[in-house]
C-alpha positions in Angstrom: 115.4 25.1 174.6 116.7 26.6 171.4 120.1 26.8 170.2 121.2 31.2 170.4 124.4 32.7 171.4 122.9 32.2 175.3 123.2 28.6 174.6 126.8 28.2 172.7 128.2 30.9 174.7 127.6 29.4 178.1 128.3 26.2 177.1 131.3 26.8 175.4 132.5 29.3 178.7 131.2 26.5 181.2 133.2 23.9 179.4 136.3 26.1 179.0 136.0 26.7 182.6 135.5 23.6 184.0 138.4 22.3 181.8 140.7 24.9 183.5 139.7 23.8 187.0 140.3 20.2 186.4 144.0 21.0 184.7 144.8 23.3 187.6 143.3 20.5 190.4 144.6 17.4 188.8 147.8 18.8 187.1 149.4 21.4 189.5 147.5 20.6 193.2 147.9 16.6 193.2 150.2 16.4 190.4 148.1 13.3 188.6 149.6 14.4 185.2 152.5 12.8 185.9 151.3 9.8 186.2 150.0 9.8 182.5 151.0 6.4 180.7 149.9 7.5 177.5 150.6 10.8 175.2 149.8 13.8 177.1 148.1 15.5 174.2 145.8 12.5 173.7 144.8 12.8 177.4 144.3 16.7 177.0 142.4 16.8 173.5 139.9 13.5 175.5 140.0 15.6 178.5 138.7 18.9 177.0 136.2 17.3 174.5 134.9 15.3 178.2 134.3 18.8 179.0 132.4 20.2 176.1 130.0 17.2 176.5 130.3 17.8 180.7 128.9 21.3 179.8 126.2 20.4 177.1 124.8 18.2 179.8 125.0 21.0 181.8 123.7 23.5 179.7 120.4 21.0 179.0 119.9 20.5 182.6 120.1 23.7 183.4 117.2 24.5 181.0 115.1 21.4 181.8 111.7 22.3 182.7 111.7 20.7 186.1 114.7 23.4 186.9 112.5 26.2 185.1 110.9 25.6 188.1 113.5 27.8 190.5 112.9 31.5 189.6 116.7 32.5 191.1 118.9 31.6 188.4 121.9 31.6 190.7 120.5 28.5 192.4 119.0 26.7 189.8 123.1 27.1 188.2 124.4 25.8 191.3 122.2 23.0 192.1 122.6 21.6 188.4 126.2 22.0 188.7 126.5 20.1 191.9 123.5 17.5 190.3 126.2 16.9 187.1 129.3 16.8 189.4 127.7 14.2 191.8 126.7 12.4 188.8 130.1 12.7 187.3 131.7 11.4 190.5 129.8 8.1 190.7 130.2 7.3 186.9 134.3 7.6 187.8 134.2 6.0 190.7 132.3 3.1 189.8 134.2 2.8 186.1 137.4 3.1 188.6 138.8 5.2 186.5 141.2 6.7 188.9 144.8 7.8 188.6 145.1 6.8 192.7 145.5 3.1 193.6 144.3 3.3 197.3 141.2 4.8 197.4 139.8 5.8 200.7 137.1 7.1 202.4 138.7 11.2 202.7 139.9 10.8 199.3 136.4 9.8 198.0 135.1 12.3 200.1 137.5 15.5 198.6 136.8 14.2 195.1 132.7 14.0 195.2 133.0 17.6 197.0 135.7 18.9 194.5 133.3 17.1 191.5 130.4 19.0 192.7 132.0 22.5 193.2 134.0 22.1 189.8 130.5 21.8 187.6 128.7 23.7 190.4 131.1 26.8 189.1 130.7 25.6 185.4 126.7 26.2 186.3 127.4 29.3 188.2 128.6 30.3 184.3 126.0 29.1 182.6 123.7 30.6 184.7 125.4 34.2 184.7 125.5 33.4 180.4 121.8 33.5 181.1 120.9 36.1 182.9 123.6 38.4 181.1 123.6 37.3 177.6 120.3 38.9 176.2 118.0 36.7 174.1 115.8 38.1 171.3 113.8 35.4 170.7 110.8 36.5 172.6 110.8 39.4 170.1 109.2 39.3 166.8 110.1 40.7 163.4 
């Protein structure tokens, strides 16, 4: 993997994305901003740099060489997407970090699917960044 404009651009677009998403879900749909204990612009500024590091992950598994492996780049960005999201939803829910005291089964069950279609769009841009973002490094001087 190398470090071009392909890479900072879709990771910096995925991340800004998925960021977006999760402020519209979580702040205007279930209203869980509200509930915020601490300074709002601490939980934004952790929030969004959660993200950048969401979409590095992202971008790395998106290029790993076991997903090289799928030739459709639409897929291969969705399936990593949904990979990180699922990921992303057990690391939350086992930490319990949750702004919802009574957890149950359909909530769990929106929140995994919501997880996986949030960073299954944030690899949906990363793999559009790809295939539309041209990359000279195959050329040489």
């Amino acid at each position: 993997m190398k470090l071009n404009l392909r890479f900072f651009i879709s990771w910096l677009l995925a991340a800004v994305l998925m960021f977006t998403l999760f402020y519209v879900w979580h702040g205007y749909f279930l209203n869980d901003f509200r509930r915020i204990e601490f300074p709002y612009v601490w939980f934004v500024s952790f929030a969004a740099f959660t993200y950048l590091i969401i979409s590095f992950g992202l971008v790395i598994l998106f290029n790993a060489s076991l997903f090289k492996q799928i030739d459709n780049f639409l897929t291969r960005g969705l399936l990593s997407g949904a990979i990180v999201g699922f990921c992303l939803f057990m690391i939350v829910t086992v930490l319990n970090i949750s702004f919802t005291k009574q957890l149950t089964v359909s909530y769990l069950l929106l929140d995994c699917f919501w997880q996986m279609i949030e960073q299954a769009i944030g690899g949906l841009t990363v793999a559009l960044c790809h295939v539309f973002i041209l990359s000279h490094d195959h050329e040489t001087a």
